[in-house]
N, C-alpha and C positions, 0 to 999 in steps of 0.2 A: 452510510450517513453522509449527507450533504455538507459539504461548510458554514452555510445560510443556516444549517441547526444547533454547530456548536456552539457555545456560548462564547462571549468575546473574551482574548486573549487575555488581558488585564484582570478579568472578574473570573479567573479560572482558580481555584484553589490547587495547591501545587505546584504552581508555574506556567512555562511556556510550553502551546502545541501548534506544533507543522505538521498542517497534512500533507504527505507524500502520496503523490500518486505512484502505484507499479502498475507501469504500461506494460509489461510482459504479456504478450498475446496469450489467451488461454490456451491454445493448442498446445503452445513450450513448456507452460505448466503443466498442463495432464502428462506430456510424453515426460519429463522431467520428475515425475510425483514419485518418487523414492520409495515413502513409507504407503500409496497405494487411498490416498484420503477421495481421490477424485470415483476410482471405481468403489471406493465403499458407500459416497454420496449419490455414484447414480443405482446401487442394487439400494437404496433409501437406509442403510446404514445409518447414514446420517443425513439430519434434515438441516435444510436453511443454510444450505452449502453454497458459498456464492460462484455463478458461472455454471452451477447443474440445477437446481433447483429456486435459486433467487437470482433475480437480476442486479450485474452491477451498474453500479451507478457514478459514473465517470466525474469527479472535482469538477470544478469548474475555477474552483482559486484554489489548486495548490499549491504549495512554497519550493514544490518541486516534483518534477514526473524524471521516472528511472525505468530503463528496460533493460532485461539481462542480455538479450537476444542482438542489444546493438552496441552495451556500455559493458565494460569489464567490473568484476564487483568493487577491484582497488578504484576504479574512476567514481563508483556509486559510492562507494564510502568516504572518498575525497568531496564528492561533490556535499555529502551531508555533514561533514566537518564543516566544509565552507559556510554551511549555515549557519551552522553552530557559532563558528567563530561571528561572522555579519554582528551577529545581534550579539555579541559579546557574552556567551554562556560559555567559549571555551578559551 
């Protein structure tokens, strides 16, 4: 889902929402898939699996892009504090 479709941040019931992009290359996801979601989405196990059967659709405004493959998880989980904190939620 696009950001152009979310509804505006103020008239969200709930609160506040940041899209995060994860830039993780899909390749380091599949090698990486633990629990095995990627080969059960390509024998159609499961449908509407994004990166085997749907296409992703890359932000174009998000409030932040993360990759495992170049940022350490403590730098990714730093960098979304820092969000957090910006806008005063933490």
């Amino acid at each position: 889902m696009l950001r152009e479709s979310y509804p505006p941040r103020n008239k969200q019931v709930g609160g506040n929402f940041f899209p995060i992009h994860v830039a993780t290359p899909l390749e380091h996801c599949k090698s990486t898939d633990h629990k095995g979601v990627y080969a059960q989405a390509r024998h159609g196990e499961i449908r509407g699996f994004v990166g085997v059967d749907t296409e992703y659709e890359v932000p174009k405004k998000a409030d932040l892009a993360v990759d495992v493959t170049t940022q350490s998880i403590p730098s990714i989980v730093h960098s979304v504090v820092l969000l957090l904190e910006t806008t005063s939620l933490l």
